[in-house]
C-alpha positions as a printed Julia matrix, in Angstrom:
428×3 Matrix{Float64}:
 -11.24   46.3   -33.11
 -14.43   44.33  -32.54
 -15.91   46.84  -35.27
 -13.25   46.16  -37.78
 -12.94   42.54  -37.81
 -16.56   40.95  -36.1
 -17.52   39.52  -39.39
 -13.89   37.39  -39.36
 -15.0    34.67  -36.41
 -18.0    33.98  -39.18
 -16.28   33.26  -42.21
 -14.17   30.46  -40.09
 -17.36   29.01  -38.38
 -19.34   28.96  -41.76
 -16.29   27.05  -43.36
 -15.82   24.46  -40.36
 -19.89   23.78  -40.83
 -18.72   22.64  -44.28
 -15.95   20.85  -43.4
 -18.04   18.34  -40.47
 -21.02   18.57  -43.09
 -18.99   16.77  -45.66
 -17.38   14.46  -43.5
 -20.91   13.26  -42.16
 -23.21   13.07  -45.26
 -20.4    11.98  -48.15
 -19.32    8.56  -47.93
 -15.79    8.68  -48.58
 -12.51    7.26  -47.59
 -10.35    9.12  -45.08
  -7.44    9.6   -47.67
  -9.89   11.49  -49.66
 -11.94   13.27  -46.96
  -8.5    14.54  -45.75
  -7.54   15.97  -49.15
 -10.95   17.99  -49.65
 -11.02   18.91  -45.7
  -7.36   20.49  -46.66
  -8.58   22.63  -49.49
 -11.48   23.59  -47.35
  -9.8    24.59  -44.36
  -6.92   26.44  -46.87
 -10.29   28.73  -48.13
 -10.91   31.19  -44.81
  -6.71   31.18  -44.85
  -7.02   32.78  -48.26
  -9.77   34.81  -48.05
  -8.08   36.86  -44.78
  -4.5    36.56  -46.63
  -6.34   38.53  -49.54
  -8.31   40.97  -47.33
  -4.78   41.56  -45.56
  -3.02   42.62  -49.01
  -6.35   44.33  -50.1
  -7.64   46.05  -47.05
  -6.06   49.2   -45.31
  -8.04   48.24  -42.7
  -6.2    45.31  -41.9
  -2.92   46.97  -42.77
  -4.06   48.84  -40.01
  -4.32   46.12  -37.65
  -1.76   44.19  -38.45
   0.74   47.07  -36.88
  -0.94   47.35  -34.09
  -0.38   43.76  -33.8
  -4.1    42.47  -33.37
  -4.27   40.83  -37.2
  -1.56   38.08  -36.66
  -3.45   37.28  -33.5
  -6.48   36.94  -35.01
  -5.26   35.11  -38.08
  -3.06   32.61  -35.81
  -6.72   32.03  -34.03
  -7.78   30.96  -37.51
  -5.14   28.83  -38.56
  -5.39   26.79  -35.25
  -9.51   26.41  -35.73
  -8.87   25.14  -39.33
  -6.03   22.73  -38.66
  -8.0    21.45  -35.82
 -11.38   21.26  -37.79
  -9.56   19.31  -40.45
  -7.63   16.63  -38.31
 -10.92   15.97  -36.18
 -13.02   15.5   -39.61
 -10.55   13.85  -41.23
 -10.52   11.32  -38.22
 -13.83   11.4   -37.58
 -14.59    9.9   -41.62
 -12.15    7.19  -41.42
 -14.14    6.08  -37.88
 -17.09    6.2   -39.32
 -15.74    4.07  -42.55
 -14.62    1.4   -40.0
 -17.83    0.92  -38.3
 -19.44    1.61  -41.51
 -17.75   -1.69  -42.58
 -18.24   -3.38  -39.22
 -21.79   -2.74  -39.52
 -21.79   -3.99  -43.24
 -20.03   -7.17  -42.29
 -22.55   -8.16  -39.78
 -25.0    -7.69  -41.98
 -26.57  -10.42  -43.77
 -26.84  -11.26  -47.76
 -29.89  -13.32  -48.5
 -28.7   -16.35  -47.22
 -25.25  -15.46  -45.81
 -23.59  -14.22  -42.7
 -20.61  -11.63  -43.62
 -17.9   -12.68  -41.78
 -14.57  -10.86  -42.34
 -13.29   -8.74  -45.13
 -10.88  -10.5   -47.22
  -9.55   -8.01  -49.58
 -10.93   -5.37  -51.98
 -10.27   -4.24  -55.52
 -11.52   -2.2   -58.88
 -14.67   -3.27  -58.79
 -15.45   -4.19  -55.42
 -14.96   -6.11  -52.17
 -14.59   -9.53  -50.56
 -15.51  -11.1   -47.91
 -15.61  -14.71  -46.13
 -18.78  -15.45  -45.38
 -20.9   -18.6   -44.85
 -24.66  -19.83  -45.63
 -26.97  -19.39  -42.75
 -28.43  -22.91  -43.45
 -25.48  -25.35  -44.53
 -23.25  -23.31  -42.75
 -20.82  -24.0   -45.86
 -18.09  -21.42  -45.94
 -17.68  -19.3   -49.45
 -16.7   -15.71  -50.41
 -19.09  -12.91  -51.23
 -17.89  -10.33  -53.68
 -19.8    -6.88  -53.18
 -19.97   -4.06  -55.32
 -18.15   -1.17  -54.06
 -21.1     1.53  -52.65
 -19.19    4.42  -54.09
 -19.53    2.93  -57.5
 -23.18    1.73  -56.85
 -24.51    4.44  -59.35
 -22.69    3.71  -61.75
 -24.58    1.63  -64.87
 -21.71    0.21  -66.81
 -20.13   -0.76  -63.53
 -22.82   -2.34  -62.4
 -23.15   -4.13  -65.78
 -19.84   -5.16  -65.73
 -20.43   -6.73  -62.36
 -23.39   -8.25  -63.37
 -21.74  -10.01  -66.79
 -18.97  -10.58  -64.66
 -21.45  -13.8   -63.05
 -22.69  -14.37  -66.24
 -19.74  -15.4   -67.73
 -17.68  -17.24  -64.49
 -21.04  -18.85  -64.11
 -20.86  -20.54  -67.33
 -17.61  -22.35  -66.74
 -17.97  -25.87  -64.61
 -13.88  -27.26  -65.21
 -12.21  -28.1   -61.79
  -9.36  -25.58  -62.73
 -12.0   -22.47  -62.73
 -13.53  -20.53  -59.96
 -16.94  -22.11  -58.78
 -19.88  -19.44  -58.62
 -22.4   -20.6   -56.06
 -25.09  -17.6   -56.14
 -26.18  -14.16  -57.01
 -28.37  -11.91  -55.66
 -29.61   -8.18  -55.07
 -30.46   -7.04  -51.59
 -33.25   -4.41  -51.2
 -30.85   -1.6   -51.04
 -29.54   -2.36  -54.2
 -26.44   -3.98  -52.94
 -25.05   -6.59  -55.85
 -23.27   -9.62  -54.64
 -22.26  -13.01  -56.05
 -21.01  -15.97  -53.86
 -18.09  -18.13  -55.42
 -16.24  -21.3   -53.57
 -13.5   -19.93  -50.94
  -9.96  -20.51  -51.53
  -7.34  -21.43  -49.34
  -4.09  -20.39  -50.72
  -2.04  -17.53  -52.49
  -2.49  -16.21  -55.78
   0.55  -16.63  -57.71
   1.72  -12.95  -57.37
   2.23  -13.84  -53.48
   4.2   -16.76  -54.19
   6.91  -14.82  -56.4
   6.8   -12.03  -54.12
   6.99  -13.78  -51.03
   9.46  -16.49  -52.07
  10.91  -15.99  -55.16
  10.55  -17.76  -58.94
   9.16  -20.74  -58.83
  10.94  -24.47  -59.86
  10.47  -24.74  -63.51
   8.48  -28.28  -62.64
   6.13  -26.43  -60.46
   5.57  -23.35  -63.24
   4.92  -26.42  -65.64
   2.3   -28.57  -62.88
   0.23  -25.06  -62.35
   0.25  -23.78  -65.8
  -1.34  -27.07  -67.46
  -3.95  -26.79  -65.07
  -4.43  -22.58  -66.01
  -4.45  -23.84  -69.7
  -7.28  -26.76  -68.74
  -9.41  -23.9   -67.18
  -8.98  -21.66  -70.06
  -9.37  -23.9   -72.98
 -12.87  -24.3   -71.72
 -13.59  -20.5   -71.21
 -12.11  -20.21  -75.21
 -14.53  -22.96  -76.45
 -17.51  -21.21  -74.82
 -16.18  -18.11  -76.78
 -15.25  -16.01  -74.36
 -11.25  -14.58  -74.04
 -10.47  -13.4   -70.25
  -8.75  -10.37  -71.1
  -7.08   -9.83  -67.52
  -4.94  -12.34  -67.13
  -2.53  -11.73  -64.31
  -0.26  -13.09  -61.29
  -3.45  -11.7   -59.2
  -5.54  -13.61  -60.7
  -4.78  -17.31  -60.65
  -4.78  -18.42  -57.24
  -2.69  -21.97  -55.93
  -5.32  -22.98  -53.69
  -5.91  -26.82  -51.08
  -8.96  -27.87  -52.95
 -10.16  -31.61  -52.42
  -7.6   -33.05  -50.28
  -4.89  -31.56  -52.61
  -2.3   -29.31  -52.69
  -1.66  -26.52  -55.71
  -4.58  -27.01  -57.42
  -5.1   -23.92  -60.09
  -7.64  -21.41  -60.31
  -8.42  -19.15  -62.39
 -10.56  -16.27  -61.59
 -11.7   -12.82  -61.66
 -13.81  -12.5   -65.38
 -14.3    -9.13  -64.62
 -12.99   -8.42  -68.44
 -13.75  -11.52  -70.36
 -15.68  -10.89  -73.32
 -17.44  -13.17  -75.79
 -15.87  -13.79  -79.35
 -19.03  -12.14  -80.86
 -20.61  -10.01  -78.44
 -23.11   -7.06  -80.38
 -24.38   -5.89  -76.8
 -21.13   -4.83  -75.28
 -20.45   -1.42  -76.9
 -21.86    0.21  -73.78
 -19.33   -1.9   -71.67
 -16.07   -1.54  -73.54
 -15.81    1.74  -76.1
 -13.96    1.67  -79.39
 -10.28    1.64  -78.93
 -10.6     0.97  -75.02
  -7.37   -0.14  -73.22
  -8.49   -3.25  -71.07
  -6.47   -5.3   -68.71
  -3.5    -5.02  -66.41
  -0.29   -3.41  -68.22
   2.24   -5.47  -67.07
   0.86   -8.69  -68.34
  -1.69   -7.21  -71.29
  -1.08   -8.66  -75.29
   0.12   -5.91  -77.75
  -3.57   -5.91  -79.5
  -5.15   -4.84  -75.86
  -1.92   -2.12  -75.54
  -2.66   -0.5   -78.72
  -6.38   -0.63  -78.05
  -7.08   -2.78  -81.19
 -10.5    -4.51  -81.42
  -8.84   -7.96  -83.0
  -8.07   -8.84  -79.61
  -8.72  -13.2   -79.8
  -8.0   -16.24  -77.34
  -4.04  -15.82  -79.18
  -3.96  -12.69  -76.82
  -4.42  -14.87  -73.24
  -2.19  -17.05  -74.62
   0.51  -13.46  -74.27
  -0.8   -12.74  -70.91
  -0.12  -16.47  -69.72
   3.14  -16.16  -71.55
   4.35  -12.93  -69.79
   2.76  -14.55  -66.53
   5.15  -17.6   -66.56
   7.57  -15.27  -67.16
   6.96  -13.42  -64.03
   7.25  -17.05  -62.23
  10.18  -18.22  -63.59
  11.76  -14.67  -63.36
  10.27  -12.85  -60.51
   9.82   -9.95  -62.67
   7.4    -8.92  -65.64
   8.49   -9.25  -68.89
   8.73   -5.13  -69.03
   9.33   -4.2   -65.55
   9.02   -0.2   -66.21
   7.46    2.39  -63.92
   4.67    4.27  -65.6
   2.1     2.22  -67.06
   2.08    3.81  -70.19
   6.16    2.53  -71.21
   5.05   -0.78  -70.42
   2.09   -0.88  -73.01
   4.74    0.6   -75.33
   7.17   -1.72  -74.96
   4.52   -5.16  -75.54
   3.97   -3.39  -78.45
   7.17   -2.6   -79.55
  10.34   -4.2   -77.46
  12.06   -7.35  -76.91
  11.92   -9.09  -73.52
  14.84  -10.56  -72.05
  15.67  -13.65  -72.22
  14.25  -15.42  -69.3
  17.34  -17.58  -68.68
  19.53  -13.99  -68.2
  17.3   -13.98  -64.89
  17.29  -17.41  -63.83
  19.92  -19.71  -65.42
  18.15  -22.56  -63.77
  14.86  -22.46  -66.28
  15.36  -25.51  -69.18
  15.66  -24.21  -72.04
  12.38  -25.38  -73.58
  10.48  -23.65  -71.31
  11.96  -20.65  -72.1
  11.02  -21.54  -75.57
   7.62  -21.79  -74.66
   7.48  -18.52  -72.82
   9.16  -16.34  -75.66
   6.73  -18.14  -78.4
   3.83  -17.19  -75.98
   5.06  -13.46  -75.97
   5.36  -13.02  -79.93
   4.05   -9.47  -80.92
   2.1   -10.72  -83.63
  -0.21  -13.0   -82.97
   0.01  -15.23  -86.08
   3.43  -16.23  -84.34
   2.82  -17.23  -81.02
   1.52  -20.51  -79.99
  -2.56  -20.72  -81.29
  -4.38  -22.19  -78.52
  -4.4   -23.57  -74.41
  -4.92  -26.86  -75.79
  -1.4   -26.76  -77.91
   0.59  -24.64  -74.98
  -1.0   -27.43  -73.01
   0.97  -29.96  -74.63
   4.05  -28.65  -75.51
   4.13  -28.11  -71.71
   4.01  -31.48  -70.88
   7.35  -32.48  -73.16
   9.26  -30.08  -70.67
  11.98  -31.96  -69.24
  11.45  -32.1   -65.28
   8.36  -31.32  -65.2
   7.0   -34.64  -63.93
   9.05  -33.65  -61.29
   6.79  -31.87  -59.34
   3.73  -33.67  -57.97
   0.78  -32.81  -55.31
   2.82  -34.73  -52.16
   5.86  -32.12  -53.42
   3.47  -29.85  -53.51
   2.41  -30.75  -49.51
   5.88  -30.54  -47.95
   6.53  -26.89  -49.88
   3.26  -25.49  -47.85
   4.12  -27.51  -44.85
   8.0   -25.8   -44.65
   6.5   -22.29  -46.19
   3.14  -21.86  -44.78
   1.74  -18.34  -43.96
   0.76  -18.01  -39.98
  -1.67  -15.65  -40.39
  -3.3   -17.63  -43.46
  -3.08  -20.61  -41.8
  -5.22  -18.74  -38.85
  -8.15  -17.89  -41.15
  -7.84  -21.21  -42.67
  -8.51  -22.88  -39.3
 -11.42  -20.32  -38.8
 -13.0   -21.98  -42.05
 -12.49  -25.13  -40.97
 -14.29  -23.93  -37.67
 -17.26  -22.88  -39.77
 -17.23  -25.69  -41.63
 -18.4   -27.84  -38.52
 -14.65  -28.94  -38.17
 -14.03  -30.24  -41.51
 -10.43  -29.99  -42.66
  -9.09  -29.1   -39.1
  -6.2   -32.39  -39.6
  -4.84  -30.62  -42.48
  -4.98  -26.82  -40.93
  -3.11  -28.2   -37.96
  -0.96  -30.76  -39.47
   0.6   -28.2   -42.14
   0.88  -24.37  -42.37
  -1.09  -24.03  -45.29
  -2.25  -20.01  -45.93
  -5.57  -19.19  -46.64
  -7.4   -16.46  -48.72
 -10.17  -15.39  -51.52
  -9.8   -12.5   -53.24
């Protein structure tokens, strides 16, 4: 038997090398490693499964009974091998991260991750010297290699940077660590974006829609007159943050996508016919991949995003991605007051003007949806003390936890309102 079979036991070590030299020297996540350690270990399976149907030899064996022993030997090493490499990457990810969060950036102390996305991570931090606390987004090291991501990151600053209104996210720094880590520091925000509000409680009061979205259209009229149209405007990415002593202040964020009016270097950064932005909430010119994509196309996005609020649900609430971009292009919406009879009627007005498929039809600019906003009957309804008992009565524990953290950091600063109301906290 020995003679017939020695070179077996060599085949399985050789692959289980493989297997714990992947998992050590390829930075991965676990869901990953787990797949590729599964194909892996399936490869000595196979290889003795064919030798079995090919070999007389093992024919042989197999009724004298000594094959299945030596193939169930097999199966165990493999399975085994897997689950302890597959557990083994997603330790070393954790302390990986651990070790990355204690690390330093320039002039900031990683503190805890607060969320991650596309194009990279975030993480509370605060500045070594003025021991201010902000948010540091880093670019994901799996994507580190990457040129136009790394572009994208970097124009990404370039264009948030350029924008100084209230109602827009405030860049602080930017930087490049020796390792070629790229990071840019932005003010932190205590609050939820508006996706979390929906989701956790529901459409909004058509006053409070109305109070937020004025300040959304403030922050974008002045990204439109510096020329540049967002592009990925979503739930996700307009936060209701505690800013300045008050409650539901607006913010708009995330420029990942925005791209100037006139832009002759950005070929390399978005090809010809390119589909850009998130489905649920893109314009029909970004669905079809047409280039005449103009400020008239945020002015969809914030359309089918009040729609979300006042509804709870996008204005094409299908499964795969690619029905959705269909039907921006090519369908209907329902009427928003079907959902929710509650919404005034000029608001829904507003929202199905904002969600015309041709752009000639919808309302032109932030500064007109601005104002037509404003005649909504109610909306004067909702103010920032309204907007103080809502997070008192609905506040997040766990938020309000990391918000008294910041206020720790922050040398105490804020601590009356962390304690007095259950305000949530978060910076994505």
């Amino acid at each position: 038997m020995e003679d017939g079979h020695s070179h077996i036991p060599s085949i399985s070590g050789a692959w289980t090398l493989l297997i714990f030299c992947y998992a050590l020297f390829v930075p991965n996540t676990w869901q990953r490693a787990a797949l590729v350690h599964g194909v892996l270990g399936l490869c000595p399976i196979g290889i003795m499964m064919l030798a079995f149907f090919r070999s007389d030899e093992f024919a042989r064996l197999s009724q004298m009974g000594e094959f299945q022993g030596v193939f169930t030997e097999h199966v165990l090493i493999m399975l085994l091998t897997v689950v302890t490499a597959t557990v083994g990457v997603r330790s070393i990810g954790a302390l990986r991260r651990e070790a990355f969060v204690a690390r330093q950036l320039g002039q900031y102390r990683l503190k805890q991750l607060l969320g991650s996305g596309g194009m990279g991570e975030v993480y509370l931090a605060e500045h070594h010297m003025m021991k201010r606390p902000c948010a540091i987004k880093v670019i994901r090291p799996e994507k580190a290699g990457n040129p136009q991501v790394l572009a994208r990151f970097e124009r990404e600053v370039r264009a948030t940077a350029k924008l100084s209104h209230w109602n827009s996210i405030d860049i602080y720094d930017y930087g490049r660590t020796e390792d070629g880590t790229f990071y840019y520091v932005m003010e932190f925000l205590p609050g939820h974006n508006f996706g979390e509000l929906v989701e956790g409680h529901g459409p909004l009061p058509a006053a409070r829609i109305v109070y937020l979205m004025i300040q959304v259209c403030d922050a974008l009229a002045e990204a439109h007159d510096q020329g540049l149209i967002h592009r990925d405007i979503k739930p996700a990415n307009i936060y209701c943050a505690f800013r300045g002593g008050q409650f539901d202040v607006a913010k708009l964020l995330d420029f990942g996508l925005a791209k100037p009016m006139t832009d002759t270097q950005d070929a390399g950064l978005t090809q010809e016919g390119a589909i850009t932005g998130s489905p649920l909430f893109m314009s029909p010119e970004q669905a079809t991949g047409s280039e005449l994509v103009d400020v008239r196309s945020d002015i969809y996005s914030l359309g089918a995003v009040m729609y979300f609020m006042a509804t709870g649900q996008p204005p094409f609430n299908y499964q795969q991605p690619l029905k959705v971009m269909v039907a921006h292009a090519s369908e209907v919406p329902r009427s928003p007051r079907e959902l929710n009879a509650t919404l005034p009627a000029e608001l829904e007005d507003i929202i199905l003007q904002c969600l015309e498929k041709q752009p000639e039809d919808r309302i032109q600019d932030a500064i007109r949806l601005r104002k037509m906003l404003e005649q909504v009957g109610g909306s004067e309804n909702w103010t920032s003390s309204e907007a103080a008992r809502w997070w008192t009565e609905f506040g997040c524990p766990e938020r309000k936890a990391l918000a008294a953290a910041v206020a720790e950091m922050a040398g105490g600063a804020g601590t009356d309102f962390v304690e007095g109301n259950a305000l949530p906290a978060n910076s994505l």
